[in-house]
C-alpha positions as CSV (number, residue, x, y, z in Angstrom):
1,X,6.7,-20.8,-67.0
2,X,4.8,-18.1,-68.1
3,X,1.6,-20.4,-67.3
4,X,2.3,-21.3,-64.3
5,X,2.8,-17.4,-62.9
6,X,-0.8,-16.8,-64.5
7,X,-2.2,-19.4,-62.2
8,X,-0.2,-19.0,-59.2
9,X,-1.0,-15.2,-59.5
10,X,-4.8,-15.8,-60.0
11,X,-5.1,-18.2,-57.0
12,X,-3.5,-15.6,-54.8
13,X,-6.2,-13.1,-56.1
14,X,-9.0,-16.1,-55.9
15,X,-7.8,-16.5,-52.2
16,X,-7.1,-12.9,-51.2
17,X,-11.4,-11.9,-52.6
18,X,-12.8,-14.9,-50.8
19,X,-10.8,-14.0,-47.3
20,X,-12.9,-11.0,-47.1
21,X,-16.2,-13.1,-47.4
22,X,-18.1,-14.0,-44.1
23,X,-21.4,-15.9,-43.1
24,X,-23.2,-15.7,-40.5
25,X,-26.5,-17.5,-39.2
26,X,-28.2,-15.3,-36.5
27,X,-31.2,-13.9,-35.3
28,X,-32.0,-9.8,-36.2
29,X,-32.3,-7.7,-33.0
30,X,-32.7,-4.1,-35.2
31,X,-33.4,-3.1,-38.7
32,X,-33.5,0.9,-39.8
33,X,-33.4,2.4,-43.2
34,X,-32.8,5.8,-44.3
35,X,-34.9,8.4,-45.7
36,X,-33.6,11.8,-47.5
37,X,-30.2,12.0,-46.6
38,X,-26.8,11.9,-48.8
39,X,-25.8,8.5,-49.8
40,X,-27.6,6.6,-47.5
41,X,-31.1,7.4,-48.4
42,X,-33.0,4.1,-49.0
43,X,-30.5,1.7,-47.1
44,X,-31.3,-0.9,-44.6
45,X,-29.3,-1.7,-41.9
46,X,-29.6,-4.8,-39.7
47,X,-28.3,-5.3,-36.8
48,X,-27.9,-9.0,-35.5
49,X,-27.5,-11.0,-32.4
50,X,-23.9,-12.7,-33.1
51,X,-22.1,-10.7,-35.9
52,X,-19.0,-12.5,-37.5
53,X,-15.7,-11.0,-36.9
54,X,-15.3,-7.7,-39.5
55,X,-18.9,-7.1,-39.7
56,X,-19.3,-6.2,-35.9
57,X,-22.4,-3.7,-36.7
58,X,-24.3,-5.8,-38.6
59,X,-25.3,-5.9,-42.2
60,X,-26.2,-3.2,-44.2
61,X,-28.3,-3.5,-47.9
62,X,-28.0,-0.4,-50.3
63,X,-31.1,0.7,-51.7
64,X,-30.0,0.0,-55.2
65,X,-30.1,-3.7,-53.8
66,X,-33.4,-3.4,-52.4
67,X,-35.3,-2.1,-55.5
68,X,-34.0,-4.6,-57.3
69,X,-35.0,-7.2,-55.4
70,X,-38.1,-6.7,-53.0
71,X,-37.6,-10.4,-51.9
72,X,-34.4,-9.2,-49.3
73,X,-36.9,-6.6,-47.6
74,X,-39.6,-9.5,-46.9
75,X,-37.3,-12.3,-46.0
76,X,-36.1,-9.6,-43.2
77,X,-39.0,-8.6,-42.1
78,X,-40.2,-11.5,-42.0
79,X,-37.4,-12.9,-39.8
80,X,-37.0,-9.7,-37.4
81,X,-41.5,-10.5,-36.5
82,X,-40.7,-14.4,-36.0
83,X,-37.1,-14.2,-34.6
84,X,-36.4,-16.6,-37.2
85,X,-32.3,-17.6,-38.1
86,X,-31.0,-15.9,-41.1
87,X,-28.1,-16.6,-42.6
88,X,-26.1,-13.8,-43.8
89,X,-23.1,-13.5,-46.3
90,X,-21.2,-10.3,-46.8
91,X,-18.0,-9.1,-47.6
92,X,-15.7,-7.0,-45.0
93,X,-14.0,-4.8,-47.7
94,X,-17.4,-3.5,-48.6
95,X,-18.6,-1.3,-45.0
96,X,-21.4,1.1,-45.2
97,X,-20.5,4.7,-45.5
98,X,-23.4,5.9,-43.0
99,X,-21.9,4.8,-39.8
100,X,-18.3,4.7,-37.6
101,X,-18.6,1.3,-37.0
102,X,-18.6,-1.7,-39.3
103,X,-21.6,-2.8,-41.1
104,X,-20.4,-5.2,-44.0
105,X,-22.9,-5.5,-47.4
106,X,-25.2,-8.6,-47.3
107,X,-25.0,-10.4,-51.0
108,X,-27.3,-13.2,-49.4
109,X,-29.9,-13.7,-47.2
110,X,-32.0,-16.4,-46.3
111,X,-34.1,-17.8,-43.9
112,X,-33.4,-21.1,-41.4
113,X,-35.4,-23.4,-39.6
């Protein structure tokens, strides 16, 4: 019995984390990032053409994030000059402190043909 409550209860957790995931695949219309100012210095912020419900702002990456791992900056840029697809994944429960609306933390990007 006791078992069986272990896994019931870890499913419910397993389902409850991955509810709060989203993807999307979309084009960027606007990137910023942040210099000197209190908890948001170094972020970048991406808005894009189609956000999923939850993430209605856009993507955000902390700097942490970006140092390290240069690729994220690149792959961006890179889409926002050819108005190339990118897919985004993110997680609603995790919104960016520098802004009213909701801009969810991207743990994936990549680009699409």
């Amino acid at each position: 019995m006791k078992i069986k409550f272990t896994v019931l209860l870890l499913a419910g957790c397993l389902q409850s984390a991955l509810a709060n995931n989203v993807s999307k695949v979309s084009t960027i219309t606007e990137m910023y990032t942040y210099g000197n100012v209190s908890g948001i210095s170094g972020d970048l912020v991406i808005k894009i053409a189609s956000p999923p419900t939850g993430c209605e702002a856009g993507f955000y990456v902390p700097a942490a994030d970006l140092e390290n791992n240069k690729n994220i900056s690149a792959i961006l840029l890179s889409a926002f000059h050819s108005n190339a697809n990118v897919y985004f994944a993110g997680n609603t429960t995790q919104i960016w402190s520098g802004s009213t609306t909701n801009y969810c933390k991207a743990h994936t990007v990549g680009l699409q043909k």
